[in-house]
N, C-alpha and C positions, 0 to 999 in steps of 0.2 A: 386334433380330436377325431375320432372315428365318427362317421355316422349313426344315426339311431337308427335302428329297423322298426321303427313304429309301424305295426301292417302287417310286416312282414313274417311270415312263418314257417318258410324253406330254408333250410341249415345251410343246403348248398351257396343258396341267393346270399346270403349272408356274410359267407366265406368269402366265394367270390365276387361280391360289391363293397367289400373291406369294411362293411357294418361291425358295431360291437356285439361281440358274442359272451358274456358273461358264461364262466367257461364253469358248467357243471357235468362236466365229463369222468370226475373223479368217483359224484356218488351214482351214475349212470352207469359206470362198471361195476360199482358195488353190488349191485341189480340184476347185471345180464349175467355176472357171473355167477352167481349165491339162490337160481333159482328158474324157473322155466315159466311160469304160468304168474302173471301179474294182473291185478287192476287198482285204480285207482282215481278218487273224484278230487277236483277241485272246482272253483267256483270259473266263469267265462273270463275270458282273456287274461290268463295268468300264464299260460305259455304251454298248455296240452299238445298244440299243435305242433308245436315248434319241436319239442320232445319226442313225438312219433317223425317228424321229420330225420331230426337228431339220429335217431334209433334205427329207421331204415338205411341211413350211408352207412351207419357203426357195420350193421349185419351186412350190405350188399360190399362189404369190405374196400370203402374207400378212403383210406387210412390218411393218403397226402391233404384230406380237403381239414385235416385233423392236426396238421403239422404244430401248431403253436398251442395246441391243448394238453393239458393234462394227460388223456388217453392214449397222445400219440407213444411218449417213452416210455408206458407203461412197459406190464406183459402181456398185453393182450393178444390175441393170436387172429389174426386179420381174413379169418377166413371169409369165402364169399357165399351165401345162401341166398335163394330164390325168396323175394317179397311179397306177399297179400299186404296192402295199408288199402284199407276203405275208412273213409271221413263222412261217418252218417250224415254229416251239415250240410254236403251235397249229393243227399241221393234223396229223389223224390219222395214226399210219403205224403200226399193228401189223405188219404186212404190206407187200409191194410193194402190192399189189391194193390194200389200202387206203388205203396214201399215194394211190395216184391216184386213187381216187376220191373222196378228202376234197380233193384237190387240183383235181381237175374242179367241185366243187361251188365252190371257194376263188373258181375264175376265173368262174362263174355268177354269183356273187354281184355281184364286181368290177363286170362287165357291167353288172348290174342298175341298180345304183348310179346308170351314166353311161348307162342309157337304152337300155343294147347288146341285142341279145338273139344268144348263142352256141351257139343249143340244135341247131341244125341241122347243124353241125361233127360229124364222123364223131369224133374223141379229143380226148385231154386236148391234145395240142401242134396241133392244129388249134384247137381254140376258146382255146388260147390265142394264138394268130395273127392268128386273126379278129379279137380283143379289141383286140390292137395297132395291127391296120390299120386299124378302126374309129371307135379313136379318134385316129389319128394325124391322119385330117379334123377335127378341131380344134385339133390343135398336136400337136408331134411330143411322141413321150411316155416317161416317168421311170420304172424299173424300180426297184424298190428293193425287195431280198429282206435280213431277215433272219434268222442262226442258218442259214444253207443247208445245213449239214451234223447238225443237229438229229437229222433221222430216223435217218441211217445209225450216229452215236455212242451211239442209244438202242439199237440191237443190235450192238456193236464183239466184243462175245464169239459173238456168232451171225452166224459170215462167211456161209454160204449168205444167212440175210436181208439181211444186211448188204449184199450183192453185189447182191440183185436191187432194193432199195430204189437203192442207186447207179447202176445201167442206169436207175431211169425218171427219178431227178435229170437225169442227163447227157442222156439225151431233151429233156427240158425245160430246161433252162440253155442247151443246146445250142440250141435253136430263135433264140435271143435274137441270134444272131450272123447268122444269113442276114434276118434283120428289120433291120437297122442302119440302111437308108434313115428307119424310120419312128421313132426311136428319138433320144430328147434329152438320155439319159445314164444310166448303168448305177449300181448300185451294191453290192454283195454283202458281209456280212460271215458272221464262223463262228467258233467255235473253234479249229479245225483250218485246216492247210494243205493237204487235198490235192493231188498233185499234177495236172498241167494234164491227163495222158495218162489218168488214171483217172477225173476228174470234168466235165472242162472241154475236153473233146477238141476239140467242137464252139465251145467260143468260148473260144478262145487267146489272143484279144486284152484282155486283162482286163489292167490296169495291176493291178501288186500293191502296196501300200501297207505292208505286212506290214514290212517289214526298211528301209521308206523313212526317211530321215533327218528328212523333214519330218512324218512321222507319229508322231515319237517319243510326242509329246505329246499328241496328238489324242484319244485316250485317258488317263484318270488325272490325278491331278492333283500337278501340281510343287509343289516345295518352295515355289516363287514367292508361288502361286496360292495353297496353303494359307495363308501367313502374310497375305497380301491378306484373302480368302474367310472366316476361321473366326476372326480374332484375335480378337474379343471371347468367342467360346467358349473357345479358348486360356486366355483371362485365367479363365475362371471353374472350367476344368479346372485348372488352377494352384491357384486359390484355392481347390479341396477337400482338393488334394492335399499343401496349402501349402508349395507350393515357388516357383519362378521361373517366366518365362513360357519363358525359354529352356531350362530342365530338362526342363520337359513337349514342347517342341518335340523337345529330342532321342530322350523317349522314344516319342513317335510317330512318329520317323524308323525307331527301330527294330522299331518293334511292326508299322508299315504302310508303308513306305516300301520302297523298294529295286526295284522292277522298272523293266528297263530292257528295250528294244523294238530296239534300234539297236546301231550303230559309235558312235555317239553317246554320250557317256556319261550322259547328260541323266537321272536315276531318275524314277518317278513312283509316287502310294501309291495303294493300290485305294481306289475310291469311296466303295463301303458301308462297307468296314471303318474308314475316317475320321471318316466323319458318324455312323456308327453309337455309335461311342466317345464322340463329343465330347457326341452325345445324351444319352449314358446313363452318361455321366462315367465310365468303367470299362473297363479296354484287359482285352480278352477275346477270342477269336477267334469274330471275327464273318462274315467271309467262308468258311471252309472249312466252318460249318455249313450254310448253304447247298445244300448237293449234300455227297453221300459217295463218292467214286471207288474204288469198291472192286476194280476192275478194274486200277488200278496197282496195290495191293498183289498182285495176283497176276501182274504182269508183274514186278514185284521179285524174287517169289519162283520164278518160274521159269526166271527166267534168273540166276537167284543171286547177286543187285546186294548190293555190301557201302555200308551208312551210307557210306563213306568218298565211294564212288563218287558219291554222292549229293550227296555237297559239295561238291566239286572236282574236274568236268570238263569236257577240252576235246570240242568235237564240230566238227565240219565243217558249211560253210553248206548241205548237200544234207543231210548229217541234217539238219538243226535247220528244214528246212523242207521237207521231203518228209514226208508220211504216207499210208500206204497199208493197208488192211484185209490183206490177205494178207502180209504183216511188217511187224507194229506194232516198233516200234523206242522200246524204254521212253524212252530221253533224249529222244525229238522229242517223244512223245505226253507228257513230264514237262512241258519247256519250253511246248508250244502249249497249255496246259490252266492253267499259271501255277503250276506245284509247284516251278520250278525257272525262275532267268533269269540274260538275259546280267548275267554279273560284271566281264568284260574283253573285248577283241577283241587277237588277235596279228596286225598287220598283215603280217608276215614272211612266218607261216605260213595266214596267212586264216582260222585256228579261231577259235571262240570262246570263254570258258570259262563254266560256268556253274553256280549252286549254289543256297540258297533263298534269297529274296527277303529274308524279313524273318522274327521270331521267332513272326507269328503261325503262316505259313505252318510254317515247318520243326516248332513244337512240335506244331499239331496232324497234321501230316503224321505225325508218330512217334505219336501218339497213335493214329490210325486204325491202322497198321501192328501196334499190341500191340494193339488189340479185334478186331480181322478174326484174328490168331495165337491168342489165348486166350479171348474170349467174356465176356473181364474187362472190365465199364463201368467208365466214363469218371471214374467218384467211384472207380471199387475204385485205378483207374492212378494216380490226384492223390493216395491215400492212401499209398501205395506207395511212391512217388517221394518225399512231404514225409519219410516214413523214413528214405528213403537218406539225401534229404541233410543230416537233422541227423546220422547215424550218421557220415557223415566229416565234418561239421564237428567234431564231436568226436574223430576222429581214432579210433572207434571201430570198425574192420575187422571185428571179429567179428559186432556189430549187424549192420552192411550184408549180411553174407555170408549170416547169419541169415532177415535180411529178403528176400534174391533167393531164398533158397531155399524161403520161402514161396511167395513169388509165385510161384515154379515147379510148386511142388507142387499150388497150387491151379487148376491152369488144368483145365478140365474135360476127362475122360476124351473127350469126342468129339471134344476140338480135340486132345489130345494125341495120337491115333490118327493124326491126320493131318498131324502133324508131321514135319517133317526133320531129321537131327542138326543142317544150317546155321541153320535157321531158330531154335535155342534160341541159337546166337552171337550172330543178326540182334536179335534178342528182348533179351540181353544188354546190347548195344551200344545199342541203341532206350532202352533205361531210364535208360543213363549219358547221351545226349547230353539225353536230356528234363529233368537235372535243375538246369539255369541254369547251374550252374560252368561255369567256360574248360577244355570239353574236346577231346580232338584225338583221332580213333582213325586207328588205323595212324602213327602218328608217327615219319618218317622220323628215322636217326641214319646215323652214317658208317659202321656194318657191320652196319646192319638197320634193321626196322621196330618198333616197341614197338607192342603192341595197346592200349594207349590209356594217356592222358595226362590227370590229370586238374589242374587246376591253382586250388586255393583262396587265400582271403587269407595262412593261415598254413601250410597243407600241398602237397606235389606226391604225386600218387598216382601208379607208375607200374608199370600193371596189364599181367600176359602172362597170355593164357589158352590153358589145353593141352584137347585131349578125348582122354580115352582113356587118359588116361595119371598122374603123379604128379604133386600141386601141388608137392612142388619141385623137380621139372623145373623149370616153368614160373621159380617162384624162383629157379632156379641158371642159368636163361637171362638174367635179369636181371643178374646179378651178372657171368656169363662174359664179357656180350657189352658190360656196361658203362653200359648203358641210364641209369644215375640220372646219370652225366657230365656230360651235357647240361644239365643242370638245376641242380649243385653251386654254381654262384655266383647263384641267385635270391634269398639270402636264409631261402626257407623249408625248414622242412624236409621230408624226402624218408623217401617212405614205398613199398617195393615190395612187391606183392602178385602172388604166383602161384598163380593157382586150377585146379582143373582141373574138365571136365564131365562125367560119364557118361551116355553117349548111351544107354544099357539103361534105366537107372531117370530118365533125363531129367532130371538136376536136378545141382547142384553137390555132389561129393563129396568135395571137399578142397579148403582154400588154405593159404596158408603168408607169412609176414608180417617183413618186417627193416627197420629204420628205420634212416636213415643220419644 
């Protein structure tokens, strides 16, 4: 078996350290041939970099390092052009000022390389001009930027920096478009979509590849590709776990699989978090530790997004790919970042729907949501939660009730200060979806909503929470409005619980309990 390139994101390195290269060389010509000016976003560590890597040996015409792909027996024509690749991830930006001067140095350098010298150039978009037309006297030349939106998401909560970092991008991306004579093909990726009028004013003609059909795949890797690519890893993650080879595949469908890019319905599973598993025999969440987005949990919070909303919605193709520093719009910035993908498209109505990808993503997504609200690590949450859920496999109401009210009590006095009464529901709800069972919150019926639904091998829990008031209220809501109905011929049985919250002392002060 080949090695994994877990890390790694140099094509050459790759080639020549006999690492596995999942060969999307086919729809990468599709690309360089069919068109000159691209961009296109996907969420972090899905393999951008490696693809600008890819792309700079395609164009600097180093065809042998290419022998065993696709590309190599094509018809491609191996010629050799001059490279620009800048990787905004390593160019300074504390500052506007300092992006451009780390930026100015970035294209000094470039020069250097090929011989240029840009010192004479009055700015940054003049010596990066000079650089173009200099070398364009040897062949027209390959722009390849990636992470372009790097600097401005390293300040998304600091709009003035944010703002003035985006004026000197749009300077310089912009320049690219009045250069087009000297220029052999563009290539731009990012996390983000911004839109054209905020970042790209100046060069509009950018093919977006982002929502393209043929791009589904380009990124990630398919069901296809996996069972090709890993199967002898496959067999030997089977053979720890001792099961089938087909059990383990469905369980990495669901632990990594599920993102989708398109109308297409084509899924495909994040990169790291695949190889990373199959490495180290052990499905864990290996992608969301990567980066901490602490900044959606506070777009969650202030715009008072319920779980529910989380799972299942539709959005519009102008949300789902517009972003803009001056209204972050939680679903777009959810979707473009990878906390949230397309689940369906309604051709009818053109929305999309969308919800989490896969269980790594949605468990640790609840996971950061209760440490960013309570200060509780990540060992205190798994302790927490293994509680609950023996407490209702047991069909023990009291245990569980016992156990949230710990967890409540113990959230430290500085995170409770800055509490909201929704946020202790948010906090609620976060703990019942973390705990594996088939649960539903807000679960519609024919003259209401149930606050959540839980549903085990032998019991249904069908939980209404009140604040401020009596738990059996909440109890005698169940019963008036019928809520266990729905559930009467499942076989198991049915257990209602009406709890209620007090928002003064923060924590659960009554439930009440009738088993049917």
């Amino acid at each position: 078996m080949k090695k994994l390139p877990i890390g790694i994101q140099t094509f050459e390195e790759i080639i020549k350290g006999d690492y596995l290269y999942v060969d999307k060389t086919k729809q990468i010509y599709n690309i360089i041939t069919t068109g000159k000016t691209f961009f296109i976003s996907r969420p972090r560590r899905f393999g951008k970099s490696l693809l600008c890597s890819t792309l700079d040996q395609i164009f600097k015409g180093n065809k042998e390092l290419f022998k065993d792909l696709w590309i190599y027996n094509s018809d491609y024509k191996w010629e050799s052009y001059p490279v620009i690749r800048i990787d905004m991830s390593r160019i300074g930006h504390k500052t506007a000022e300092d992006l451009e001067k780390n930026l100015t140095w970035k294209i000094g350098l470039i020069a250097s390389e090929y011989g240029i010298d840009v010192s004479s150039a009055p700015s940054l978009i003049n010596k990066f001009e000079k650089l173009i037309i200099e070398l364009s006297k040897k062949n027209k030349v390959v722009v390849i930027i990636d992470e372009y939106d790097k600097p401005i998401l390293d300040h998304i909560t600091d709009i003035k920096t944010a703002e003035e970092i985006r004026n000197v991008l749009r300077g310089f991306y912009g320049q690219l478009k009045s250069l087009d004579e000297y220029l052999k093909f563009i290539f731009l990726t990012g996390v983000t979509k911004f839109s054209k009028t905020s970042i790209f004013s100046g060069l509009n003609n950018l093919y977006d590849l982002t929502f393209d059909e043929e791009a589904t795949t380009l990124f990630g890797y398919t069901q296809k590709e996996v069972d090709f690519y890993f199967k002898d890893r496959m067999k030997s993650l089977a053979a720890k776990y001792e099961t089938s080879i087909n059990q383990i595949s469905l369980k990495l469908k669901d632990w990594y699989n599920g993102y989708r890019f398109s109308k297409k319905r084509e899924k495909v599973y994040n990169p790291l978090s695949i190889m990373t598993c199959l490495k180290k025999k052990d499905f864990e969440n290996y992608w969301f530790e990567t980066g901490t987005p602490t900044f959606l949990v506070e777009l969650i919070k202030k715009q008072n997004y319920k779980i529910k909303e989380l799972e299942t919605v539709d959005v519009g193709p102008i949300e789902l790919g517009s972003f803009d520093i001056e209204a972050l719009y939680p679903l777009t910035v959810f979707y473009q970042t990878g906390y949230l993908t397309i689940t369906d498209y309604n051709e009818r109505s053109g929305n999309y729907q969308l919800s989490y990808p896969n269980l790594e993503v949605k468990n640790s997504f609840l996971q950061l949501l209760i440490k960013s609200s309570t200060k509780y690590r990540e060992a205190d949450i798994r302790n927490y939660y293994a509680s609950l859920q023996t407490a209702l496999e047991e069909n023990n109401v009291e245990s569980f009730i016992k156990t949230m009210k710990i967890f409540y009590a113990n959230i430290p006095y500085i995170a409770q200060d800055k509490q909201k009464e929704q946020d202790y529901q948010l906090l609620f709800y976060a703990m019942l979806k973390l705990l594996g069972f088939t649960i539903v919150v807000e679960e519609p019926t024919n003259i209401g909503r149930i606050d959540a639904v839980i549903t085990m091998n032998d019991y249904i829990y069908v939980i209404e929470l009140k604040v401020d008031k009596l738990a059996k209220l909440a109890l005698r809501q169940i019963e008036d409005k019928k809520y266990y109905e729905k559930f009467m011929r499942s076989g198991k049985k049915l257990v209602a619980v009406g709890i209620n919250f007090d928002s003064k002392e923060k924590n659960i002060s009554g439930f009440e309990v009738k088993q049917f």
